[in-house]
N, CA, C and O of each residue as an XYZ file, in Angstrom:
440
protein
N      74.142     18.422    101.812
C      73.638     18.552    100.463
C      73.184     20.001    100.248
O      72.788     20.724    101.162
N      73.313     20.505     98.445
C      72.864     22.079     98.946
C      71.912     21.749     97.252
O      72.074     21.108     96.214
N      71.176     22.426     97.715
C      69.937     22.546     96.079
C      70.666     24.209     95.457
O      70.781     25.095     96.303
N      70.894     24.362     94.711
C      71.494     24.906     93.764
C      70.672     25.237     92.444
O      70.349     24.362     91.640
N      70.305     26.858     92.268
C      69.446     27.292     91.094
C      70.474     28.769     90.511
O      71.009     29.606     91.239
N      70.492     28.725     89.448
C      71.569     30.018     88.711
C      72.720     30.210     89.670
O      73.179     31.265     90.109
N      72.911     29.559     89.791
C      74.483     29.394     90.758
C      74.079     29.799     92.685
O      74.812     29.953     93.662
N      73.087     29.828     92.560
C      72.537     30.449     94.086
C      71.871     29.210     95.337
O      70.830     28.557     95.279
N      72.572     29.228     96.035
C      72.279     27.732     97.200
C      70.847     28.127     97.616
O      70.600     29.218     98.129
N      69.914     27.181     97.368
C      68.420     27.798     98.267
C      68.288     26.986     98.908
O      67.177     27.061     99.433
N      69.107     25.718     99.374
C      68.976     25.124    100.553
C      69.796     24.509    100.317
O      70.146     24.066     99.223
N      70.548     24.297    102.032
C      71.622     23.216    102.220
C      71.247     22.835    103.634
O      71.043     23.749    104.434
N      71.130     21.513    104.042
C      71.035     20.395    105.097
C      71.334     19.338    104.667
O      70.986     18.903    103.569
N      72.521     18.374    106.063
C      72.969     16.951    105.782
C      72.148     16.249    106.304
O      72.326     15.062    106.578
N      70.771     17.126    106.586
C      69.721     15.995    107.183
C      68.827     15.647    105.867
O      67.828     16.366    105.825
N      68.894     15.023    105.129
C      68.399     15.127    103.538
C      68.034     13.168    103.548
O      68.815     12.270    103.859
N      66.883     13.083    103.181
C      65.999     11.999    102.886
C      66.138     11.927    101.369
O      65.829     12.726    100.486
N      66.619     10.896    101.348
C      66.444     10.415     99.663
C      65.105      9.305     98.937
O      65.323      8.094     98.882
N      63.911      9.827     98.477
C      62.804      8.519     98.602
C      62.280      8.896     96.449
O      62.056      9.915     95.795
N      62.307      7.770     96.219
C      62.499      7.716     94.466
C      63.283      8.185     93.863
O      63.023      8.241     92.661
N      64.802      8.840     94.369
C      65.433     10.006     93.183
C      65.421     11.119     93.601
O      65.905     11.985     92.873
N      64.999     11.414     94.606
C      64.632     13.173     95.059
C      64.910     13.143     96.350
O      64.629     12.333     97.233
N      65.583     14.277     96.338
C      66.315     14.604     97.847
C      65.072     15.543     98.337
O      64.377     16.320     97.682
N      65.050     15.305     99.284
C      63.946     15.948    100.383
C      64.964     16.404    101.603
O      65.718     15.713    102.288
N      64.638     18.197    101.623
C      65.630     18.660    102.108
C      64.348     18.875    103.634
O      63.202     18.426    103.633
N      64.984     19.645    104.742
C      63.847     20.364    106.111
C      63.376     21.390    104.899
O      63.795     21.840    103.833
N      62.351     21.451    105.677
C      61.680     22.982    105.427
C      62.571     24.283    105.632
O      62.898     25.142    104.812
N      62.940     24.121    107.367
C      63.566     24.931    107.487
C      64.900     24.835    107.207
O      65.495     25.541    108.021
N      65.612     24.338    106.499
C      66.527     24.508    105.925
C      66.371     25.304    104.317
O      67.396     25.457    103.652
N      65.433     25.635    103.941
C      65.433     26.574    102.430
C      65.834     27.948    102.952
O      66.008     28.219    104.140
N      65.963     28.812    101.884
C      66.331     30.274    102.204
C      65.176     30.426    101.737
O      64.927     29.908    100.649
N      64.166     31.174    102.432
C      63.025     31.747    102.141
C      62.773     32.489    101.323
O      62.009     32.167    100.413
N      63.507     34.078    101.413
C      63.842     34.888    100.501
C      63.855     34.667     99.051
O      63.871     35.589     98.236
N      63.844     32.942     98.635
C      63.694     32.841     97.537
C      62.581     31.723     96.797
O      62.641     31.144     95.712
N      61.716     31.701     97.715
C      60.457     30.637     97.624
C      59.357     31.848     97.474
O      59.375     32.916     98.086
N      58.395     31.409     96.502
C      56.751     32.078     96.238
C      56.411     30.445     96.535
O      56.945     29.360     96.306
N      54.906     31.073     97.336
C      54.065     29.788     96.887
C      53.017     29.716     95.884
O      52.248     30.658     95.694
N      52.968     28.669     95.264
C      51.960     28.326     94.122
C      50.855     27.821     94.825
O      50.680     27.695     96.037
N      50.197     27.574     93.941
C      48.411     27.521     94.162
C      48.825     25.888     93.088
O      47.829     25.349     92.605
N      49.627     25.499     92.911
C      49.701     23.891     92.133
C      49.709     23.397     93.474
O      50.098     23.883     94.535
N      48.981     21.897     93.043
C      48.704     20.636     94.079
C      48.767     19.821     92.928
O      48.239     20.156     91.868
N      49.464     18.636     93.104
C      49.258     16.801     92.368
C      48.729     16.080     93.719
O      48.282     16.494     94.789
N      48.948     15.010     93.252
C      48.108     13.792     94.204
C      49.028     12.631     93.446
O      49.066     12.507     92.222
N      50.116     11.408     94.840
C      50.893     11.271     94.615
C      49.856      9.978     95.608
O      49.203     10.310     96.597
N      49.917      8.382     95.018
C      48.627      7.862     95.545
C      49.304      7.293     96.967
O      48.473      6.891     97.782
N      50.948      7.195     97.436
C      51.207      6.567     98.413
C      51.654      7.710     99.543
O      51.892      7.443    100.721
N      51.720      9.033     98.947
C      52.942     10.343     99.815
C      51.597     11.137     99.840
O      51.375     11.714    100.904
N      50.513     11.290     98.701
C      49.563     12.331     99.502
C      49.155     13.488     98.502
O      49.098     13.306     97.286
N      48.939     14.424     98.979
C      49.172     15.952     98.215
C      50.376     16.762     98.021
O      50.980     17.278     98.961
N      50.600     16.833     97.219
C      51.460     17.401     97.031
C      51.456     19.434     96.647
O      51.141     19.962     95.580
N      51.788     19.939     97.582
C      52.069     21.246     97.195
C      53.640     21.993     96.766
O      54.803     21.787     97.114
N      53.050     22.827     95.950
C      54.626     23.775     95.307
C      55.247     25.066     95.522
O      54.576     25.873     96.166
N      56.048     25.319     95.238
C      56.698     26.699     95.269
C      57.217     26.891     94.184
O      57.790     25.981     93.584
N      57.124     28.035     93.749
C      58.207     28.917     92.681
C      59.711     29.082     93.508
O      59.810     29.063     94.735
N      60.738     29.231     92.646
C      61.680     29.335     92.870
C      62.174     30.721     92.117
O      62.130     30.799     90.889
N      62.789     32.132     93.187
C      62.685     33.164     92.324
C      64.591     33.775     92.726
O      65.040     34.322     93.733
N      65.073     33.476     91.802
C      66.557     34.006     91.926
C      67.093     35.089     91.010
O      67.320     34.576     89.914
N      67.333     36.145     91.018
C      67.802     37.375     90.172
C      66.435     38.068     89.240
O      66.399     38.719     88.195
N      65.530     37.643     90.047
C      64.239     37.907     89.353
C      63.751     37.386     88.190
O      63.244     37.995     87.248
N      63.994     35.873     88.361
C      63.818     34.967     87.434
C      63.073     34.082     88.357
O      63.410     33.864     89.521
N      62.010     33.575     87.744
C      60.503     32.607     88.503
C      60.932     31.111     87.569
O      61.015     30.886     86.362
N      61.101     30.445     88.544
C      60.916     28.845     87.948
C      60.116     27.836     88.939
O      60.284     27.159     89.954
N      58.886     28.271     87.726
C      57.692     28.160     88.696
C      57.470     26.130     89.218
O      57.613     25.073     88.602
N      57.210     26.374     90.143
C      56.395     24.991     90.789
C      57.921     24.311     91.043
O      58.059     23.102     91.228
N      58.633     24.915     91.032
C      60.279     24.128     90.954
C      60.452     23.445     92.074
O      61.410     22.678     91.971
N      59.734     23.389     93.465
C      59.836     22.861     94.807
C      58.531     22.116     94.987
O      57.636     22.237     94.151
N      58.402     21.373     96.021
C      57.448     20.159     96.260
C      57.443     19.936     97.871
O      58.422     19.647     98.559
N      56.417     20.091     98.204
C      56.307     19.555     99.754
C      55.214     19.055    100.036
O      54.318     19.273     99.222
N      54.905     18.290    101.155
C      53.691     17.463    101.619
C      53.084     17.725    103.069
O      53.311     17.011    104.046
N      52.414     18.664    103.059
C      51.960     19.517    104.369
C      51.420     17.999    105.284
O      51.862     17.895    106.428
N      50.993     17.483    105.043
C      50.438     16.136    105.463
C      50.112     14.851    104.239
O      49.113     14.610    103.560
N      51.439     14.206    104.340
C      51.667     13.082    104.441
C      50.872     11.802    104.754
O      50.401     11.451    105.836
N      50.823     11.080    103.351
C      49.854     10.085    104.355
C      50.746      8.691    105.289
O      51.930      8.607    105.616
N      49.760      7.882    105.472
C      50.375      6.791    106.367
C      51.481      6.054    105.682
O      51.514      5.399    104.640
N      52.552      6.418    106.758
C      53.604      5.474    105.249
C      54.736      6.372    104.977
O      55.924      6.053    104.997
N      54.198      7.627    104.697
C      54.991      8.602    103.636
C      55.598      9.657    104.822
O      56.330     10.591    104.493
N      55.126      9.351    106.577
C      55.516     10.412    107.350
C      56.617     11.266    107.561
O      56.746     12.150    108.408
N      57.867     10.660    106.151
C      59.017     10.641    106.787
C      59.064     12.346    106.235
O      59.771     13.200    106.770
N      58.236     12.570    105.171
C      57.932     13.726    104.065
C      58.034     15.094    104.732
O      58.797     16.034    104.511
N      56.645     14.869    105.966
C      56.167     15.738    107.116
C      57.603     16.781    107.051
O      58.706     16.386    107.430
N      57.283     18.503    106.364
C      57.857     19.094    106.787
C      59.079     19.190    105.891
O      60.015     19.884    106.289
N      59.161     18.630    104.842
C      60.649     18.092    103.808
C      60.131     18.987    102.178
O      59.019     19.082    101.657
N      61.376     19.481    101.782
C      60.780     20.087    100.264
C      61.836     19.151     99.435
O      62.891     18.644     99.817
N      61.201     19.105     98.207
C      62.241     18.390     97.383
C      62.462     19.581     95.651
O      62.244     20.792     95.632
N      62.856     18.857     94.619
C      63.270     20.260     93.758
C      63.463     19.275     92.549
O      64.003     18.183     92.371
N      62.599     20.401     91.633
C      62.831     19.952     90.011
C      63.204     20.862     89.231
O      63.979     21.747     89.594
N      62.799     20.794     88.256
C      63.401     21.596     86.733
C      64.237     22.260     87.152
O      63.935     23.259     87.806
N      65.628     21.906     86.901
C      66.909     22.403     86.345
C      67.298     22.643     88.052
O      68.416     23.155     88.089
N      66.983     22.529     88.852
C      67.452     22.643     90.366
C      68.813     21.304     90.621
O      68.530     20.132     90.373
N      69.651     21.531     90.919
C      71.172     21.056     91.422
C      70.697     20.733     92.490
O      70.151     21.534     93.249
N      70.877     19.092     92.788
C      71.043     18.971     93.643
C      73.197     18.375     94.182
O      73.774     17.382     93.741
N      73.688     19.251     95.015
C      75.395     18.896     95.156
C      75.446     17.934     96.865
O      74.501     17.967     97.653
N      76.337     17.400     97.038
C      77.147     17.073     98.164
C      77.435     18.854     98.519
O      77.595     19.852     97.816
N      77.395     18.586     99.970
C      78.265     19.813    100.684
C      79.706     19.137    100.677
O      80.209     18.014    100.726
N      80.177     20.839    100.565
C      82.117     20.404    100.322
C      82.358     19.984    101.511
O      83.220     19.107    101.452
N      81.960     20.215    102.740
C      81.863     19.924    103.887
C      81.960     18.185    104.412
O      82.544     17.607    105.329
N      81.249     17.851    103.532
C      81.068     15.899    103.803
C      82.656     15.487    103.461
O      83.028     15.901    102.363
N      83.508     14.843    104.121
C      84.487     14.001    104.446
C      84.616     12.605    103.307
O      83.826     11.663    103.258
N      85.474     12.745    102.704
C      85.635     11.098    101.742
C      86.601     10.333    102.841
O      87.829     10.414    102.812
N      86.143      9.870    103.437
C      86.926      8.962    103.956
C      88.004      7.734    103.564
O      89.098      7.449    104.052
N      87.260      7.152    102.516
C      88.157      6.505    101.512
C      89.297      7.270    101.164
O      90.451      6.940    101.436
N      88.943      8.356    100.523
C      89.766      9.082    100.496
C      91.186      9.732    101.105
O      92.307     10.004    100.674
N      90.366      9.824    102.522
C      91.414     10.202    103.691
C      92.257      8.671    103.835
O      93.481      8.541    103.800
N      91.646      8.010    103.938
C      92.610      6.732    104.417
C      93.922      6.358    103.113
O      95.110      6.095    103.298
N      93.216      6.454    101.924
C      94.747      6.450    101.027
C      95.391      7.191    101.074
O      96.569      6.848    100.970
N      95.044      9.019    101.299
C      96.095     10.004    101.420
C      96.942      9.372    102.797
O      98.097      9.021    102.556
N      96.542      9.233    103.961
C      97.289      8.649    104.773
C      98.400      7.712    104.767
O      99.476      7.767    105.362
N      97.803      6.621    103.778
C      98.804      5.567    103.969
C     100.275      6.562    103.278
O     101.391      6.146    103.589
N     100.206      7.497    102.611
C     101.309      7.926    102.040
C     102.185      8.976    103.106
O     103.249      9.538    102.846
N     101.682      9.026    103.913
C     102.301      9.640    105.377
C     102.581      8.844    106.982
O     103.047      9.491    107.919
């Protein structure tokens, strides 16, 4: 999976957690180079605190655009260490992932 902002990948990992709608990518899988951190926190009553990042590409700030959970509460551990992404952030499949379905009908024609 790759998160995608003004055409620019700021993270791609196929280790990607999907929990309500939101892909939760590693930490270390973002490109740094393009994360500020914010001083925003929510409170999310089953996952915890929630902290943010700006997202800064061609010198354009789209602020609080990332989400992570430095500590996770009981329950939510899977979070530990995972960013996820809003306003106007892409989330794609890597071209990389295999349709298998796919492969098996091109086959039958060979």
């Amino acid at each position: 999976m790759k998160a995608i902002w003004k055409g620019t990948v700021i993270a791609k990992s196929e280790d990607v957690e999907e929990i309500e709608g939101n892909y939760y990518f590693p930490l270390d899988s973002i490109s740094k180079e393009f994360f500020l951190e914010s001083h925003t926190q929510s409170t999310c009553p089953w996952k915890g605190t929630a902290s943010y990042l700006h997202v800064m590409v061609e010198g354009e700030i789209n602020e609080d655009a990332a989400w992570y959970y430095r500590d996770p509460k009981e329950g939510a551990e899977v979070l530990k260490d995972r960013v996820a992404f809003w306003k106007g952030i892409a989330i794609k499949e890597s071209s990389k992932k295999i349709n298998w379905e796919m492969l098996k009908v091109l086959n039958t024609f060979f």
